[in-house]
C-alpha positions in Angstrom: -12.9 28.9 -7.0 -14.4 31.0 -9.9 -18.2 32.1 -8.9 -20.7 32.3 -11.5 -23.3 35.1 -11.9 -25.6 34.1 -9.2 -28.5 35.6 -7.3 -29.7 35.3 -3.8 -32.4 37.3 -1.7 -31.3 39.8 0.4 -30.9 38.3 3.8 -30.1 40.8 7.2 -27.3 39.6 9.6 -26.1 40.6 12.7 -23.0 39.1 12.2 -19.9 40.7 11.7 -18.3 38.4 8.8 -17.2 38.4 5.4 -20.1 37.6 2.7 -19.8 37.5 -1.1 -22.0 39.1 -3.2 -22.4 38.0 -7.0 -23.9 39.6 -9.4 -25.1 38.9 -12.5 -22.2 38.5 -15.3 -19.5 39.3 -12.8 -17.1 37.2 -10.2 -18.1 37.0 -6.7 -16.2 40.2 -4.5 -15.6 39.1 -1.2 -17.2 42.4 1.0 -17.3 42.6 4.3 -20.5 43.0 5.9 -21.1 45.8 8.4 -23.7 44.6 10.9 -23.8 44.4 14.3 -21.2 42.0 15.5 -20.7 39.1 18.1 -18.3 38.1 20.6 -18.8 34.1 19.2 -17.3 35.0 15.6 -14.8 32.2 14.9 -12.7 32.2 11.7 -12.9 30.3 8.8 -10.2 28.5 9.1 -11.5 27.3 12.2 -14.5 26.6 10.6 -13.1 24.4 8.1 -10.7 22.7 11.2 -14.5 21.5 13.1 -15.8 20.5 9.9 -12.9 18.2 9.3 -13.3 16.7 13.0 -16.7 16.5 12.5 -16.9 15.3 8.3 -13.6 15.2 7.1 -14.0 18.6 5.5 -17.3 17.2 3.0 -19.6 20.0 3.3 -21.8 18.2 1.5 -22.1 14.8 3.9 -25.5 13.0 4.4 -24.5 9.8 5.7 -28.4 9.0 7.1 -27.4 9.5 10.9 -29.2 12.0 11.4 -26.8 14.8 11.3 -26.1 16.8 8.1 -23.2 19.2 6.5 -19.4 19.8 6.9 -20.5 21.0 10.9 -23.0 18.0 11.8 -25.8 19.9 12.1 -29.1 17.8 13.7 -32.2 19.0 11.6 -33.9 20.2 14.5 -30.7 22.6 15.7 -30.5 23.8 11.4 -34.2 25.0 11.3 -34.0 26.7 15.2 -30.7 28.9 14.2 -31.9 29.9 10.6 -31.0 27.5 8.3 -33.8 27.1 6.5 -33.6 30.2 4.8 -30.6 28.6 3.1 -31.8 25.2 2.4 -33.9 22.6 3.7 -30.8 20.6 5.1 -27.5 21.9 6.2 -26.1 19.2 3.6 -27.8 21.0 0.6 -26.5 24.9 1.7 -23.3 26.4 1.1 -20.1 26.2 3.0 -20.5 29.6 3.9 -24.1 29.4 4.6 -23.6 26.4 7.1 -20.4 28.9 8.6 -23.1 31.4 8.8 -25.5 29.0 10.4 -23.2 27.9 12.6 -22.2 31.3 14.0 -25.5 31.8 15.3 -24.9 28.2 17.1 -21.7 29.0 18.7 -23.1 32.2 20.1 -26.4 30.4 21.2 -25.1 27.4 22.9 -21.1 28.1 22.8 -18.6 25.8 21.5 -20.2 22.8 23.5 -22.6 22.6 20.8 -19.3 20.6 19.1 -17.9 19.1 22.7 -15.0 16.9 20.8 -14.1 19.0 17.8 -14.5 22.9 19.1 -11.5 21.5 21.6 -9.0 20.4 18.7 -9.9 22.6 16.3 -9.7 25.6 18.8 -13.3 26.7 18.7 -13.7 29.5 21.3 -16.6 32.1 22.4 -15.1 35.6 21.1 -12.3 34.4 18.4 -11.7 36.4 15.4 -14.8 37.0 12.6 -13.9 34.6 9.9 -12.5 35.8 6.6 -13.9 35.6 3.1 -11.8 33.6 0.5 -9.2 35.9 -1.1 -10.2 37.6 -4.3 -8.8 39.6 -7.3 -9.9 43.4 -6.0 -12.6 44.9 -8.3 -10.8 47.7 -10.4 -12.5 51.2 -9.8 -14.2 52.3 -12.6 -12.6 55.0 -14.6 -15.5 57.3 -15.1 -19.3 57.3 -14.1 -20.0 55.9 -17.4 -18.5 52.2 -17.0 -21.4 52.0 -14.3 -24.1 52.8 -16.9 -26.2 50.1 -18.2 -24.3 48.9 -21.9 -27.7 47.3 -23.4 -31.4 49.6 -23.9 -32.6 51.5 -21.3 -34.9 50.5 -19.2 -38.3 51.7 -18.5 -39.5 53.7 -15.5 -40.0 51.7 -12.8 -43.9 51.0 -11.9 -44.5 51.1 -15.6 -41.9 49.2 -17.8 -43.3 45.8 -19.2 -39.9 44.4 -20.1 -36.8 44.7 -18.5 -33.2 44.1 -20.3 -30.5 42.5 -17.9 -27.3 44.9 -17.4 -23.8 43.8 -15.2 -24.7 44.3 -11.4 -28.7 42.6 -11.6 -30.0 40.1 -9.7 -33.1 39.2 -9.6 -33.9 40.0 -6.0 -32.3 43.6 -7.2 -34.7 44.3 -10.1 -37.9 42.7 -8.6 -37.3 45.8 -5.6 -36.4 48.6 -7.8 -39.5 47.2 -10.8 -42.1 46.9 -7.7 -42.9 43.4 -8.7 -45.6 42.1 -6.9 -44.7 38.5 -5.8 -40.8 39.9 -5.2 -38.5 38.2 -6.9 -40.1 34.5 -6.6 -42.8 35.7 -9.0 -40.7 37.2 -11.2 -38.7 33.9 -11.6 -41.4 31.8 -11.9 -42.5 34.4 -15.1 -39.4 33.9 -16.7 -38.8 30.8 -16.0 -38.0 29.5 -19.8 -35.8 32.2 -19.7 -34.0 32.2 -16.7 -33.1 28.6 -16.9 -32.9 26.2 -14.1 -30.8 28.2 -11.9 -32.4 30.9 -10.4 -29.3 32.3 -9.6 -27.6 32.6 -12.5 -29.2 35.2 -15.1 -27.1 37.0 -17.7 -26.4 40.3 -19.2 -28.7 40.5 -22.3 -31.5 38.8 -21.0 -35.0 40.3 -21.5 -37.1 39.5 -18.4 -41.0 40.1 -18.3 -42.0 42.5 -15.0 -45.9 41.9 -15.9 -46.9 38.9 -17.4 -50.4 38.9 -18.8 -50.8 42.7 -18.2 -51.5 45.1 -20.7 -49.7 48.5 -21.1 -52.9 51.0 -21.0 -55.3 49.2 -18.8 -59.3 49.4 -20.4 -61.9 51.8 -18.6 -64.9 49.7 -17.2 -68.0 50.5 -19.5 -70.9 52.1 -18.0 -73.9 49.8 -17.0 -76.7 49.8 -19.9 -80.1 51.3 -18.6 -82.0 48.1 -18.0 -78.5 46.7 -15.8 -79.3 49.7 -13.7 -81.0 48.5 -10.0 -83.8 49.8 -8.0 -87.3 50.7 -8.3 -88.9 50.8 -12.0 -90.1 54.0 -13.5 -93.7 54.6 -13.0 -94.5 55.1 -16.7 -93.6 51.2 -17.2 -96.5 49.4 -19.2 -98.6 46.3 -17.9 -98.3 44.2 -20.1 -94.1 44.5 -19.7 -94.9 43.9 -15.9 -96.7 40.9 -16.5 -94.6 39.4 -19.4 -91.8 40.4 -16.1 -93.7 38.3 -14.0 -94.0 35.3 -16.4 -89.8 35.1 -17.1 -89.6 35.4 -13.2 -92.4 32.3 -12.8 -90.7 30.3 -15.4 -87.2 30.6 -13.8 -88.1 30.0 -10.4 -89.9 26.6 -12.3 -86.9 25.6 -14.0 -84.7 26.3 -10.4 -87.2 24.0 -8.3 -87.4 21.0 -11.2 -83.4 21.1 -11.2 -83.9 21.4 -7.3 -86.0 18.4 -7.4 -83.7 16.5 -10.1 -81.0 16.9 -8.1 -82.2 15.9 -5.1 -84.2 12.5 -6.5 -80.8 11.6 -8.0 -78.7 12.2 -4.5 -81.4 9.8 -3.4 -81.0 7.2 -5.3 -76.8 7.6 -4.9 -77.5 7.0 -1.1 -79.9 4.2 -1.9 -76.9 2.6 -4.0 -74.5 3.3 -1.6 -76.7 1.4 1.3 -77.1 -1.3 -1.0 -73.5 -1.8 -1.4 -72.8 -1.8 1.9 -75.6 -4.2 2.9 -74.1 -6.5 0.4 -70.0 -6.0 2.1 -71.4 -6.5 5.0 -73.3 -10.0 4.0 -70.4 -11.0 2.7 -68.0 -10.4 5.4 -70.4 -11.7 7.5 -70.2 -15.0 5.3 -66.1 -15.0 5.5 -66.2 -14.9 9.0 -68.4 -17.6 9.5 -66.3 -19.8 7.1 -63.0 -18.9 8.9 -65.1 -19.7 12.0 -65.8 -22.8 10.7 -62.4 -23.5 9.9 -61.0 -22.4 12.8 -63.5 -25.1 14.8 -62.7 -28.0 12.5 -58.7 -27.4 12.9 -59.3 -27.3 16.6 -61.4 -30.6 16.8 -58.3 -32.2 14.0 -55.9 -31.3 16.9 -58.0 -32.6 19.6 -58.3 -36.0 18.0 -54.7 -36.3 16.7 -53.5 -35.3 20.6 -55.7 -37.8 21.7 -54.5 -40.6 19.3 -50.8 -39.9 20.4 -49.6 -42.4 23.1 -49.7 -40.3 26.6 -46.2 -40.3 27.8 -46.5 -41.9 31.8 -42.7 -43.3 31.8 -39.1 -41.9 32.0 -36.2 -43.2 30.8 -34.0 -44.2 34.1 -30.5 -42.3 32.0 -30.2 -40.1 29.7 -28.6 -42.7 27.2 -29.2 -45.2 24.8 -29.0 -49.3 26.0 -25.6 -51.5 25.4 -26.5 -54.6 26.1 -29.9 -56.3 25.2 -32.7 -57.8 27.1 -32.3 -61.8 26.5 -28.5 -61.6 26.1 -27.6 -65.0 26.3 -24.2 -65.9 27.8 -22.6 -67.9 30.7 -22.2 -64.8 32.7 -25.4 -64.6 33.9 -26.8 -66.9 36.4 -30.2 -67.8 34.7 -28.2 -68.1 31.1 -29.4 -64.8 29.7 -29.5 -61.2 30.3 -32.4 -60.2 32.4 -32.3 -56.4 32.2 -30.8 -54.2 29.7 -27.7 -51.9 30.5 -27.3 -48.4 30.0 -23.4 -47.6 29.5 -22.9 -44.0 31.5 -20.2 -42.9 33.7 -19.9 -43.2 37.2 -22.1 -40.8 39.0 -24.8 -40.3 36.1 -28.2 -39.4 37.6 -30.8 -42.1 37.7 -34.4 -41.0 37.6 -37.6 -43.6 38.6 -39.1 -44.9 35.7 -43.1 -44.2 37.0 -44.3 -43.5 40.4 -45.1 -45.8 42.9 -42.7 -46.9 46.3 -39.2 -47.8 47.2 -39.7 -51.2 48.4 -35.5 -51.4 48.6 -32.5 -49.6 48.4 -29.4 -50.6 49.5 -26.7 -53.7 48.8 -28.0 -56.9 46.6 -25.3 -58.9 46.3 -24.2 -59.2 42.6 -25.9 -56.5 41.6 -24.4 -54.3 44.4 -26.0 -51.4 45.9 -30.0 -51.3 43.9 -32.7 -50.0 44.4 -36.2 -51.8 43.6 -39.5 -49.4 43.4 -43.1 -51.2 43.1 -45.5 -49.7 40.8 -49.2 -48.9 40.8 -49.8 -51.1 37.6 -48.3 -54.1 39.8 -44.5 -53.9 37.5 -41.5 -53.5 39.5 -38.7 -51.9 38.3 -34.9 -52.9 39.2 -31.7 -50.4 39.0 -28.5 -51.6 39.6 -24.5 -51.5 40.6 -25.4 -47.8 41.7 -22.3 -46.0 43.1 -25.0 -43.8 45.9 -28.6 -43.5 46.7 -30.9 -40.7 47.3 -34.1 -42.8 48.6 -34.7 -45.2 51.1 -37.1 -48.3 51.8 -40.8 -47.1 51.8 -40.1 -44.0 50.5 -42.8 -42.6 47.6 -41.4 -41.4 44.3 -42.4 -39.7 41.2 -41.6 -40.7 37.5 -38.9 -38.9 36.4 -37.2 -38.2 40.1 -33.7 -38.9 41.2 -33.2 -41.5 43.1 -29.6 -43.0 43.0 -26.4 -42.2 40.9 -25.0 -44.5 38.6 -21.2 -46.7 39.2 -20.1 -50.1 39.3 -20.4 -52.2 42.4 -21.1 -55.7 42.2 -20.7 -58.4 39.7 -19.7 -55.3 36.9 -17.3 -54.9 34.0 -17.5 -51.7 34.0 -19.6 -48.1 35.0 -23.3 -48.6 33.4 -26.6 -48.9 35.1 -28.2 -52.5 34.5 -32.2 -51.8 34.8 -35.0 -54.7 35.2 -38.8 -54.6 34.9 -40.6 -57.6 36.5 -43.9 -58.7 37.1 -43.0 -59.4 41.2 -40.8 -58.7 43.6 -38.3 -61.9 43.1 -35.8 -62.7 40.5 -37.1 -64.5 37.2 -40.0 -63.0 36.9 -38.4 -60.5 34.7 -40.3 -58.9 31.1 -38.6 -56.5 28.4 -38.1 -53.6 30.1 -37.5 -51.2 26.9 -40.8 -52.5 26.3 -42.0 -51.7 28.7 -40.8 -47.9 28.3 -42.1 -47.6 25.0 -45.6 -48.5 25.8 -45.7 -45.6 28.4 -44.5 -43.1 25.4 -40.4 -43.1 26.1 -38.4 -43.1 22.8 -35.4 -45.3 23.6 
């Protein structure tokens, strides 16, 4: 790929590789560096083969993971080997520069610093130096005079105001040999509106400022006049000057002390404002807590009363079902002409729980409605569960609402698997009330 006239600041290596150098108007020659080398050098080839293990070859990857460039780089591992003197990211630098980067890497922490990659690409501690991309060779020129400069002279250097690009500059180049203060940063930054965006790129033909806002012959200081001269006053000075003196000295010192005084009355008031102001922020937030406080107090007392106007839940539902057949039912099958209880249809086996507390006053077979079990309670009710396939309690046995204390089936006079439950004001038969009634009034939803 063609490289434009570019500049970069000089940067020392200890690596032995190939570097390109670009000048100003000409292609980049690929020259290899003579530096002191290392036994982790790994060619560019391999380079580019860990880059596309690592990337897919896109030197220029920032996929927000945390790792940046062609090589992967972690931010922390680009600034610790160098990198910023590149760029601020390894995504942002060069292909060569993250090669460069990455050399001082592989000789710090070896090609584990790429476990997966180093492997298939054939990254290894002391592999060849890597080789700069193939280039035209730069012809030789034909006498000392192609190397002259083909626009005006320049000045001497240290004195020269202006400076005239030539082939071969760079910035960093003429900024060393012009001793411009600042280096070649400064000298940018003058001729900026020149230069152009690039910093890199400057052009044959270009006329660069070395001093801005310097003049060529620099002004001699004038003397000081007699009366800027200090220390003691000739002896020969009249009175009447001393006391005129005395008065200018009076009446400044006067002025000094009013603007003293000024100054201070008005800082007064300013902190007399500011108190104010904050007296004022802090009534008022004063005020906004107490009327969230309020709030707060009259929410709490609104939930109070609303949990206290909500029925108390005593009661459990014996299943976890909804009824079949109604309380009242009327129909020959029953011996009192109606349907004392209300069934629940569940299979056989279902848990059933005790409606409220109280005591198991029987459990075992009763006749049609085969094996029950009847539990008094302490409001006087009594509640009946029937055609149960097993029982968990026995006769005088204390229970809680909601406990287990039989399993659902179909023994007895039954058409089928369901649990048929009664609540009654005694112990005997008839005496029987609506037991989903019942349920509801201690706060069951069935």
């Amino acid at each position: 790929m063609a490289v434009r006239g570019r500049h970069r600041r000089r940067q020392q290596s200890r690596f032995n590789r190939a570097s390109l150098t670009v000048t100003a108007g000409g292609a980049g020659l690929a020259l290899p560096l003579v530096a002191a080398g290392t036994a982790d050098a790994a060619s560019a080839d391999t380079w580019a083969k860990v880059a596309a293990c690592e990337s897919s070859g896109d030197w220029s990857v920032n996929t927000g993971n945390g790792y940046y460039g062609g090589l992967q780089f972690k931010q922390s591992t680009w600034e610790a080997y160098g990198g910023s003197a590149y760029a601020g990211r390894a995504d942002l630098a060069t292909k060569d520069q993250q090669i460069a980067v990455a050399e001082k890497v592989l000789d710090g922490q070896g090609p584990g610093a790429w476990p997966a990659c180093s492997q298939k690409a054939g990254l290894t501690r002391g592999g060849p130096a890597p080789v700069a991309p193939e280039a035209a060779p730069a012809p030789r020129p034909a006498t000392s005079q192609a190397a002259t400069p083909t626009t005006t002279p320049q000045s001497k250097a240290g004195t020269a105001e202006m400076y005239t690009v030539v082939r071969g500059d760079t910035l960093s180049q003429i900024a060393d040999d012009q001793r411009v203060k600042g280096g070649w940063q400064r000298l940018y930054q003058a001729n900026r509106a020149q230069v152009g965006a690039d910093p890199d790129l400057i052009v044959p033909g270009q006329r660069l400022q070395l001093k801005p806002g310097a003049t060529a012959t620099p002004q001699s200081r004038p003397a000081p006049k007699a009366k800027d001269r200090t220390g003691p006053e000739p002896t020969g000075k009249p009175a009447a000057e001393k006391a005129a003196d005395t008065a200018r000295a009076k009446a400044v010192a006067a002025k000094k002390a009013a603007e003293a005084k000024k100054a201070a009355e008005a800082k007064k008031a300013e902190e007399a404002k500011k108190a104010e102001e904050g007296r004022k922020a802090a009534a008022a937030k004063k005020a906004e807590q107490a009327a969230a406080a309020k709030k707060a107090e009259a929410a709490r007392k609104a939930e109070q009363a609303k949990k206290a106007a909500a029925p108390r839940t005593t009661l459990s539902s014996p299943v976890d079902a909804g009824p079949s057949t109604p309380y009242r039912a009327s129909g020959a099958s029953w011996s009192k002409g109606y349907h004392t209880g209300v069934d629940f249809p569940v299979p056989t086996g279902t848990s059933v729980k005790a409606a409220a507390s109280g005591t198991v006053v029987s459990a075992g077979w009763g006749g049609s409605y085969g094996y029950q079990v009847v539990i008094k309670h302490a409001d006087g009710k009594y509640s009946q569960y029937a055609h149960l396939s097993a029982l968990t309690v026995r006769g005088g046995q204390s229970v809680q609402a909601g406990q287990r204390i039989a399993r659902s089936g179909s023994t007895g006079n039954s058409t089928g698997p369901h649990l048929h439950f009664e609540v009654r004001t005694g112990p005997g038969f008839g005496s029987d009330i609506d037991p989903l009634a019942y349920l509801r009034g201690g706060g069951v939803k069935v």
